[in-house]
VEXDREN-2710 file (C-alpha; in Angstrom, 1 decimal):
% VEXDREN-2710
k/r/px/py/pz
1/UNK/-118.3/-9.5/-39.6
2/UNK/-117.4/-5.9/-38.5
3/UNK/-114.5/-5.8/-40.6
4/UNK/-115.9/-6.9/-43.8
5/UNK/-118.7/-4.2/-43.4
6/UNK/-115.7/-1.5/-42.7
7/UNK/-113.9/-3.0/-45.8
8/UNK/-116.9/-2.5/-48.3
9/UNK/-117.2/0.6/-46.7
10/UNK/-113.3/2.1/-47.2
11/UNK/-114.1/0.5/-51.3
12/UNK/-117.3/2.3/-51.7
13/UNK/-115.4/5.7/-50.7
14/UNK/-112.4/5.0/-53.0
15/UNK/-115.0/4.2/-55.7
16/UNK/-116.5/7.4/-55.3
17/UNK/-113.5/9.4/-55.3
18/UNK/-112.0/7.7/-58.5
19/UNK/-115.1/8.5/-60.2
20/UNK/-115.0/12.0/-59.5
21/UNK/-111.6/12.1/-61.2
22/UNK/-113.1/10.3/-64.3
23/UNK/-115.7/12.3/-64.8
24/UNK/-113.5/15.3/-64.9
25/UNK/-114.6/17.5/-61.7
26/UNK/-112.6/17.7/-59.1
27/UNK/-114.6/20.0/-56.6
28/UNK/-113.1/22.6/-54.1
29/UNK/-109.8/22.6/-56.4
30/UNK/-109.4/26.1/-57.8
31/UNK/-108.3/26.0/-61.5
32/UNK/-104.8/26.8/-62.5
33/UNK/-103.8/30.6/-63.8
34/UNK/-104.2/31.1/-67.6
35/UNK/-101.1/31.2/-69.6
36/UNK/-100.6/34.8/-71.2
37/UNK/-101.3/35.5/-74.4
38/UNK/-99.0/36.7/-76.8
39/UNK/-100.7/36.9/-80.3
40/UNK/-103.8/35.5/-81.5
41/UNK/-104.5/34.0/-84.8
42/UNK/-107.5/36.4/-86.9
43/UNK/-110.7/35.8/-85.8
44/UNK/-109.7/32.8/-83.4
45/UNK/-111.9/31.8/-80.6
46/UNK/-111.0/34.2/-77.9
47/UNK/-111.4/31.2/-75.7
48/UNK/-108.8/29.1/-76.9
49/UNK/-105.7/30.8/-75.4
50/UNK/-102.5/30.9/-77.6
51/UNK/-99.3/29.4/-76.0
52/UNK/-96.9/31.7/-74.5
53/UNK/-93.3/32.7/-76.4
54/UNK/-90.4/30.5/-75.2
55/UNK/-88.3/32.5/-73.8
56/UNK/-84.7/33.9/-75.0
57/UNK/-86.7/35.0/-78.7
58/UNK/-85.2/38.3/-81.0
59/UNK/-87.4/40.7/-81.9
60/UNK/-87.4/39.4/-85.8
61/UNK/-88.4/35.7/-84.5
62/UNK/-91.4/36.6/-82.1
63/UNK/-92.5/38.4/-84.9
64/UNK/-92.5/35.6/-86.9
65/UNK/-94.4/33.0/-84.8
66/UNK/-96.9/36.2/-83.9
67/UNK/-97.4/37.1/-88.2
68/UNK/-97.8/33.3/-88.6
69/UNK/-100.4/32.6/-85.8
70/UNK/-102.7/35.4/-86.7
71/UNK/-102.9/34.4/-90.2
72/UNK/-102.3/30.5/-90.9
73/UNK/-106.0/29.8/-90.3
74/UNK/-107.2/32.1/-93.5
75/UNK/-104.9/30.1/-95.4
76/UNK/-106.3/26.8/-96.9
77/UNK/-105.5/23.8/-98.9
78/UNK/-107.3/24.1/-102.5
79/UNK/-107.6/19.9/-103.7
80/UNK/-109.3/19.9/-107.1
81/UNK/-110.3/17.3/-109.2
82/UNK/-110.8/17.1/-113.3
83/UNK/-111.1/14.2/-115.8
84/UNK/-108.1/13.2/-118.3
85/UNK/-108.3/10.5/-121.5
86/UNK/-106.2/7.5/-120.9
87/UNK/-105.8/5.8/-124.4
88/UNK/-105.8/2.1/-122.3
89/UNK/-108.2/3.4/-119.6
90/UNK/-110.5/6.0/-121.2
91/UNK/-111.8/9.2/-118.5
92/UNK/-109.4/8.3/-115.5
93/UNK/-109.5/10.8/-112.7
94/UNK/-107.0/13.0/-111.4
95/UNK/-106.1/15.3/-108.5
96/UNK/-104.4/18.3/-108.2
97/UNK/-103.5/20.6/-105.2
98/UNK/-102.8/24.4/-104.0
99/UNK/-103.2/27.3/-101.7
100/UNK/-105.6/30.4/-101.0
101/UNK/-106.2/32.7/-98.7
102/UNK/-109.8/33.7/-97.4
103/UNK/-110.3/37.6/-98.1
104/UNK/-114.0/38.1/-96.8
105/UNK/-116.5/37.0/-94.5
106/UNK/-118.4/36.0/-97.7
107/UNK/-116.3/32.8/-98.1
108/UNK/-114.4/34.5/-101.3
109/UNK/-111.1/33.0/-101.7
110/UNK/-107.8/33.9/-103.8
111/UNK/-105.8/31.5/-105.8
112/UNK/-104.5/31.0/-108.9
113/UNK/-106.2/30.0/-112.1
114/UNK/-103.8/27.5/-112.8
115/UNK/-104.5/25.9/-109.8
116/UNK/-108.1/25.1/-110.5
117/UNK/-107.8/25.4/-114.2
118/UNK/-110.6/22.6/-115.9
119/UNK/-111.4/21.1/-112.5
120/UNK/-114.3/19.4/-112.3
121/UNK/-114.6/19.6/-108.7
122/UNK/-112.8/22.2/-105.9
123/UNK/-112.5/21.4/-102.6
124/UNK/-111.4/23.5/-99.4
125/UNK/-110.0/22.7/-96.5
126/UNK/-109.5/25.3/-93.9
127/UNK/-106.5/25.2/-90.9
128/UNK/-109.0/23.7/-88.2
129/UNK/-109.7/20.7/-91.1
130/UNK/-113.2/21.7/-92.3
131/UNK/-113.9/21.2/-95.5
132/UNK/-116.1/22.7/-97.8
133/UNK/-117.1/22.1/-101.6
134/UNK/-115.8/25.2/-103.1
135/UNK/-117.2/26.7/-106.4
136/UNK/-115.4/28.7/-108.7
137/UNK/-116.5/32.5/-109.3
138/UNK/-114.7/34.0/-111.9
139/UNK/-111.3/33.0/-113.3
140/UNK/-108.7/35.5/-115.4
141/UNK/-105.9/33.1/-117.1
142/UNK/-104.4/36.7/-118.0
143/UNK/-102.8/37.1/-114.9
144/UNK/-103.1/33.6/-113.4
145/UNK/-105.8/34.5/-110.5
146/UNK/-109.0/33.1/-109.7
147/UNK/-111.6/33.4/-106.7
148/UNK/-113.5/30.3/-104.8
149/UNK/-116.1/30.7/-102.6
150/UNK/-117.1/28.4/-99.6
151/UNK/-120.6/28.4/-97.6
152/UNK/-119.9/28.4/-93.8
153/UNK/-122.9/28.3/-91.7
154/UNK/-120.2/27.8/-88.3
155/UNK/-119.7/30.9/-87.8
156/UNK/-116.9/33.8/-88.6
157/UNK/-114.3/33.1/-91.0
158/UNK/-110.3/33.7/-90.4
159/UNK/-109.5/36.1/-93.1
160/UNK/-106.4/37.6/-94.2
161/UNK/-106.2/41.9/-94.6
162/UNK/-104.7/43.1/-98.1
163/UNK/-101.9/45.4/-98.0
164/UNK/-99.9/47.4/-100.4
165/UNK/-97.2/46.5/-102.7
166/UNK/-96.7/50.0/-104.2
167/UNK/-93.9/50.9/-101.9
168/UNK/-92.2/47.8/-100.9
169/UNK/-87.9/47.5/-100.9
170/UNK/-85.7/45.2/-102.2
171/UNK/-84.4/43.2/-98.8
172/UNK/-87.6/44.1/-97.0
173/UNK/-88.5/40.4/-94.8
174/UNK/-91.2/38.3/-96.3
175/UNK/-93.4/35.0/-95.3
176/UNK/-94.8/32.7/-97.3
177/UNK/-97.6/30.6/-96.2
178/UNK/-98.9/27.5/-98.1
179/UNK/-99.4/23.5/-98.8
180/UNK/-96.2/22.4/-100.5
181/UNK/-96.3/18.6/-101.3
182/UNK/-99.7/18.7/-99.3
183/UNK/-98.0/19.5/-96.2
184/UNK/-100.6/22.0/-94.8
185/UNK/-100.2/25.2/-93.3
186/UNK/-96.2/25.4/-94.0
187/UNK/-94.1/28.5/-93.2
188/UNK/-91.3/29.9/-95.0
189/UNK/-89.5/33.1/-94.6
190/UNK/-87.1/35.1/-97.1
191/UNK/-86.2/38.8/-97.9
192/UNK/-87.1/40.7/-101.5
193/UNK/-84.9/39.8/-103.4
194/UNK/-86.2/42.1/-106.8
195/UNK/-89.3/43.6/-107.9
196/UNK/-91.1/44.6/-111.0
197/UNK/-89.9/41.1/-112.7
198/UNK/-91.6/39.9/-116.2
199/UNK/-91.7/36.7/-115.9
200/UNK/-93.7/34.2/-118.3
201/UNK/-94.8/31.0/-117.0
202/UNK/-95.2/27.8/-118.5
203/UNK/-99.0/28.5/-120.1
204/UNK/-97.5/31.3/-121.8
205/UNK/-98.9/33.9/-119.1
206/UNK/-96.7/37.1/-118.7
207/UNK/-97.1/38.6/-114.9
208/UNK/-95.9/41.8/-115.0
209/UNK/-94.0/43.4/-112.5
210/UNK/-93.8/40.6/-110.0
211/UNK/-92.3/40.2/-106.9
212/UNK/-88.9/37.8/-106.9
213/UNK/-88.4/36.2/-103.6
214/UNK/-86.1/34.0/-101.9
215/UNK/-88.6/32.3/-99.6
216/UNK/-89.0/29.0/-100.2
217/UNK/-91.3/28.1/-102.7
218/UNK/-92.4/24.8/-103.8
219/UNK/-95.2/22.9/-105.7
220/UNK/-98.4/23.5/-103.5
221/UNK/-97.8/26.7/-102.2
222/UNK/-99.6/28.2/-106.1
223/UNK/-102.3/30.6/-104.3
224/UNK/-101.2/31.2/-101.1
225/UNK/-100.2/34.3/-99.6
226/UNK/-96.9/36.3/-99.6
227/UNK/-96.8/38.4/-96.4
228/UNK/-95.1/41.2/-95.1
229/UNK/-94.0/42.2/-91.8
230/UNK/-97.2/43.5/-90.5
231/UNK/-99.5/39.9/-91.6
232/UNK/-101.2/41.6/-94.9
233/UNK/-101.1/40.0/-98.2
234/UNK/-98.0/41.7/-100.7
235/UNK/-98.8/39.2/-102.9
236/UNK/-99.8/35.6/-104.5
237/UNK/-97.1/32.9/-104.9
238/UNK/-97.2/31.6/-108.2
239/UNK/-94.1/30.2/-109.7
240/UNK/-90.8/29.1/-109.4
241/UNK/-87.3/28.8/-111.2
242/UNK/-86.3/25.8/-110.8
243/UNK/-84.1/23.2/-113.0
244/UNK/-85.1/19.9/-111.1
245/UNK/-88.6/21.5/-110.2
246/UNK/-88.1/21.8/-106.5
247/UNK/-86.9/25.3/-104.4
248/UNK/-83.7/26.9/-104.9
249/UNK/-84.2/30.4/-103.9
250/UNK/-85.5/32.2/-107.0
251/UNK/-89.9/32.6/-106.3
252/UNK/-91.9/35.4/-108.2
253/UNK/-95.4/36.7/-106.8
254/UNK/-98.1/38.5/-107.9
255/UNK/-98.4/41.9/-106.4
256/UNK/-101.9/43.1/-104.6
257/UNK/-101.7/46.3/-106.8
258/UNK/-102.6/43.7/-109.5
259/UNK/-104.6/41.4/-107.4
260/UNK/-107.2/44.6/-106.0
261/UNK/-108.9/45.2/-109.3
262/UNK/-108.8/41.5/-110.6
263/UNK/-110.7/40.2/-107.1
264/UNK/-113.5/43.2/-107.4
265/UNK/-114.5/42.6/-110.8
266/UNK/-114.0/38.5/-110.4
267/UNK/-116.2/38.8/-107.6
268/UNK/-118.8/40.9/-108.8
269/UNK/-119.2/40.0/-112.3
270/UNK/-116.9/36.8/-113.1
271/UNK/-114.9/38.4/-115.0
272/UNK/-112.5/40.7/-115.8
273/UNK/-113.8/44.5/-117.0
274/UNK/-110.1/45.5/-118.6
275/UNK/-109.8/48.9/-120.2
276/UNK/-109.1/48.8/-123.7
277/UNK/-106.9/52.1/-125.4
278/UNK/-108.4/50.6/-129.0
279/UNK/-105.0/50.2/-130.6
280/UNK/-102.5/47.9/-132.3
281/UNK/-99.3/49.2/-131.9
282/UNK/-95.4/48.5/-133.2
283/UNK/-92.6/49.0/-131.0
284/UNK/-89.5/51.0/-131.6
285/UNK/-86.2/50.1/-132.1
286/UNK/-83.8/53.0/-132.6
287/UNK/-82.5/51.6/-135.8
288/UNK/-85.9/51.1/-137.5
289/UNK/-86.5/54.8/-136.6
290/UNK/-83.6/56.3/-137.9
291/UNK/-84.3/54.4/-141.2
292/UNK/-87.9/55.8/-141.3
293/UNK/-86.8/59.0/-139.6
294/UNK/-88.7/59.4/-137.5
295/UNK/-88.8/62.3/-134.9
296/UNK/-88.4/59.7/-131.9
297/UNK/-86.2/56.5/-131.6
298/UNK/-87.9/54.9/-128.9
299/UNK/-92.1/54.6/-128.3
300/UNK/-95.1/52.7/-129.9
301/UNK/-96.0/53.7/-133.5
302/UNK/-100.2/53.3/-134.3
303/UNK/-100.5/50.5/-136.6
304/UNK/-104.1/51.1/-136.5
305/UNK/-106.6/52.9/-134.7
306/UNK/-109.8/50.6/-134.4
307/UNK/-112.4/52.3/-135.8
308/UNK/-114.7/53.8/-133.3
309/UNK/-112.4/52.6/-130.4
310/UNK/-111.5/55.3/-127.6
311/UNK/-108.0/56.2/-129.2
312/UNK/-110.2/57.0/-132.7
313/UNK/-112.7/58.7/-131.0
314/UNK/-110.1/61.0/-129.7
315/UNK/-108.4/61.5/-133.1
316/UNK/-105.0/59.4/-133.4
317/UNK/-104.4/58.2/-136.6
318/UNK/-102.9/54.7/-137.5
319/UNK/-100.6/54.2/-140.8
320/UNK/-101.1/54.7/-143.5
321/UNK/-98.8/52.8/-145.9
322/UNK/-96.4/49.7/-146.0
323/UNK/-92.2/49.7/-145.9
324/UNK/-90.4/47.3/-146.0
325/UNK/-87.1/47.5/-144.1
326/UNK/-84.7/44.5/-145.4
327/UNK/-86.8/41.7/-144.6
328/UNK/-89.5/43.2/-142.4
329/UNK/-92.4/45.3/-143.5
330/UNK/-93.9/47.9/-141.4
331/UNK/-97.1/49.7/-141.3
332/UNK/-96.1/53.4/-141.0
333/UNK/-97.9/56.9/-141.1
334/UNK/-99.2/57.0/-137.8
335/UNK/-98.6/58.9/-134.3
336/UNK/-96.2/58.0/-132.0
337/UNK/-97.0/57.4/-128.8
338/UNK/-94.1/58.2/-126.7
339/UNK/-96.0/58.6/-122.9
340/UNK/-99.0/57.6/-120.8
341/UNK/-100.5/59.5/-118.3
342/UNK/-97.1/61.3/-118.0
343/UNK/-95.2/57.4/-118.0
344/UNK/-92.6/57.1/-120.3
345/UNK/-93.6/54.8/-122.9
346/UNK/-90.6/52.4/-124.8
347/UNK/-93.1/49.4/-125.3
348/UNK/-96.2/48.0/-125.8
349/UNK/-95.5/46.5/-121.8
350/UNK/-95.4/50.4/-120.8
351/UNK/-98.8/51.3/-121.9
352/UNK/-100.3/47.8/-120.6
353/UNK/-98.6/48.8/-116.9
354/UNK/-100.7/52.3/-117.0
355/UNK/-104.2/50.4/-118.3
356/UNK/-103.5/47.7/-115.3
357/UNK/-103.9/50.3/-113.1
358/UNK/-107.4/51.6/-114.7
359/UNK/-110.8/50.7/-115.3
360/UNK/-113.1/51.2/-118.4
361/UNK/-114.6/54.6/-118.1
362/UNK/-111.5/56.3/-116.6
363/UNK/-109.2/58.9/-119.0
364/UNK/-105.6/58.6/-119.9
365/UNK/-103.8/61.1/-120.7
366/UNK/-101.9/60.1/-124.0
367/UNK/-98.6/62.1/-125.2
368/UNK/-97.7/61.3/-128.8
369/UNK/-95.7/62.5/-132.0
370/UNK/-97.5/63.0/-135.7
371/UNK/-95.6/64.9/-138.5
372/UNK/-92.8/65.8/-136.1
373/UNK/-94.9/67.5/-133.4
374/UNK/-95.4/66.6/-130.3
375/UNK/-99.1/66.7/-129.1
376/UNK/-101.5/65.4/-125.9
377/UNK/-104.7/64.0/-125.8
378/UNK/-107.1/62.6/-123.4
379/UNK/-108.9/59.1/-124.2
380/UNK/-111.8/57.7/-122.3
381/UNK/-111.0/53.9/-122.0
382/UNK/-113.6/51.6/-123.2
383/UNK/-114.1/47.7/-122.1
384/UNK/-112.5/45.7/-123.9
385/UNK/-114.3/43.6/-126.4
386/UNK/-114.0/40.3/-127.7
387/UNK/-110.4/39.3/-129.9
388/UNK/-110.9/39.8/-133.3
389/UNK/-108.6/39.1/-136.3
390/UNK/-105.5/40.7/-137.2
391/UNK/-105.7/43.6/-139.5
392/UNK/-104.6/43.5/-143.0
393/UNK/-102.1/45.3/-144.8
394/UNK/-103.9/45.3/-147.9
395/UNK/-104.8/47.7/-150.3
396/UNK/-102.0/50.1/-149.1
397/UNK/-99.0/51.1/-151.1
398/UNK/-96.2/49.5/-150.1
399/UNK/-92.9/51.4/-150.5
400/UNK/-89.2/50.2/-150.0
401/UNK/-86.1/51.4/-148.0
402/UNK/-82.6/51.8/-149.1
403/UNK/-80.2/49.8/-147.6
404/UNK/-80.5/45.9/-145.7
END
């Protein structure tokens, strides 16, 4: 009888322990040392402790992992949703999928526009997997960027600092972080490889002076973030050359000098306020010039100053008759505009690079040719109004040139 009672007794104890285990206390046991921290992702929970480096790392790898763990939770998977006509199924739904990158504690996110372009229905998912119904706040096909925003009630948001492409170097180290094929949170690294690129993409978009990189670049990662060195945003990955459609090396980006303006006037008005010069203009070609001889061979000639537009307000004069040069006839008469705010100007692209950098309001200094003399003015840019129709040539004179 004794040793029955002892039995239950030693059970009861081994019960007790057991369930001490289980219930995850285990008293008088002091906890084990924190592991050291190396680099913290933005805005992380200060009490979730990042893993240390392995050891043996270079320089250029630790700061990889440490550029990618500070800023892979700002960056977000962008799943949208619109409607397309079947002709055997009628409104049939279909998905699409990009990056961002989270800019504010606002919830304002950047991507592209023709990652959300006619969706019915965004949606955001964020590193940790929340997921949020996103709405679009303003959109600008011009230069292929648009801005979400997300509701959080949970607290902070990881966010990602802008930095400056102004002075960047061909060869200078680069990250790329995005969704390709849906894989989330994906990192790829890569140099430079050439800047200022005019590219045009498939809608017929032109980004202007984008950044070419060899980081690997794929379908999904449209929106996110190209990074430099430090963990601020250089740029938006956009679009690739490819042949088959997958990554072979060659990845353009839009730069943040574009970017800054575009997300303060998509955020706080929807839209894009661009400054308008109030001008249609002809490029140059040295032999056209010679034929009309002209003072210059290379600049934009004033087709037409719109009336009461900033450039006629300030008094440059469009043409004001017709040649015709072999096959091609030219409105001619008017000033030459050879510079921009002391910019060399050989293109139509030259004076649109100078307005990028502008807002409506601001002054440009405008250097230009009429009757063989070289004068300067200064134009107080206007917002840009609505397209209208192309002017006509009509009732001027129209005169013809000797030669082809």
């Amino acid at each position: 009888m004794r040793s029955r009672i002892w039995v239950l007794l030693i059970l009861l104890l081994g019960v007790g322990v057991l369930g001490g285990y289980w219930a995850g206390s285990r008293p008088n046991v002091p906890p084990l040392p924190a592991p050291s921290l190396t680099s913290q992702p933005a805005n992380a929970d200060p009490a979730t402790p990042v893993p240390p480096m392995p050891p043996g790392l270079s320089e250029d790898e630790r700061n990889t992992v440490e550029v990618y763990e500070r800023a892979a939770s700002a960056v977000v998977n962008v799943t949208t949703r619109t409607v397309e006509w079947s002709r055997f199924y009628g409104p049939v739904p279909v998905e699409g999928s990009g990056s961002g990158f989270i800019v504010n504690q606002e919830g304002h996110i950047v991507t592209n526009f023709h990652v959300v372009a006619d969706a019915r229905q965004v949606q955001v998912t964020l590193a940790d997997g929340r997921s949020f119904d996103a709405k679009i706040v303003g959109a600008d096909p011009l230069t292929d960027l648009a801005v979400l925003k997300i509701e959080s009630e949970e607290g902070t948001l990881p966010t990602l600092p802008l930095g400056n492409s102004e002075n960047l170097r061909v060869g200078q180290k680069v990250l790329a972080i995005g969704n390709p094929f849906g894989f989330q949170g994906t990192l790829t690294t890569g140099v430079i490889s050439a800047l200022e690129r005019s590219i045009r993409t498939e809608s017929g978009v032109l980004l202007d002076e984008a950044i070419q990189t060899d980081a690997a670049i794929n379908r999904g990662n449209s929106g996110g973030p190209l990074l430099d060195s430090q963990g601020r945003v250089i740029g938006v990955n956009t679009i690739i050359i490819s042949p088959t459609g997958g990554n072979i090396g060659i990845g353009f980006a839009i730069p943040v000098s574009t970017l800054e303006p575009i997300l303060n006037d998509l955020i706080r008005f929807g839209r894009v306020r661009r400054p308008w010069l109030g001008i249609s203009g002809l490029e140059l070609v040295p032999a056209v010039a010679r034929r009309l001889r002209l003072p210059v061979t290379q600049g934009v000639l004033v087709v037409e100053a719109v009336p009461g537009g900033p450039a006629d307000r300030a008094g440059l004069r469009g043409g004001d008759r017709i040649v015709i040069v072999g096959r091609y006839r030219f409105r001619v008469g008017g000033d030459i505009i050879v510079a921009v705010n002391g910019h060399e100007v050989k293109s139509r692209l030259d004076i649109t690079r100078v307005l990028y950098r502008k807002r409506p309001g601001e002054r440009v200094e405008v250097t230009f040719y009429r009757d063989g003399e070289r004068r300067t003015v200064e134009i107080v840019l206007a917002e840009r109004p609505a397209p209208r129709k192309t002017i006509s040539a009509w009732p001027l004179r129209e005169e013809r040139t000797s030669g082809d």
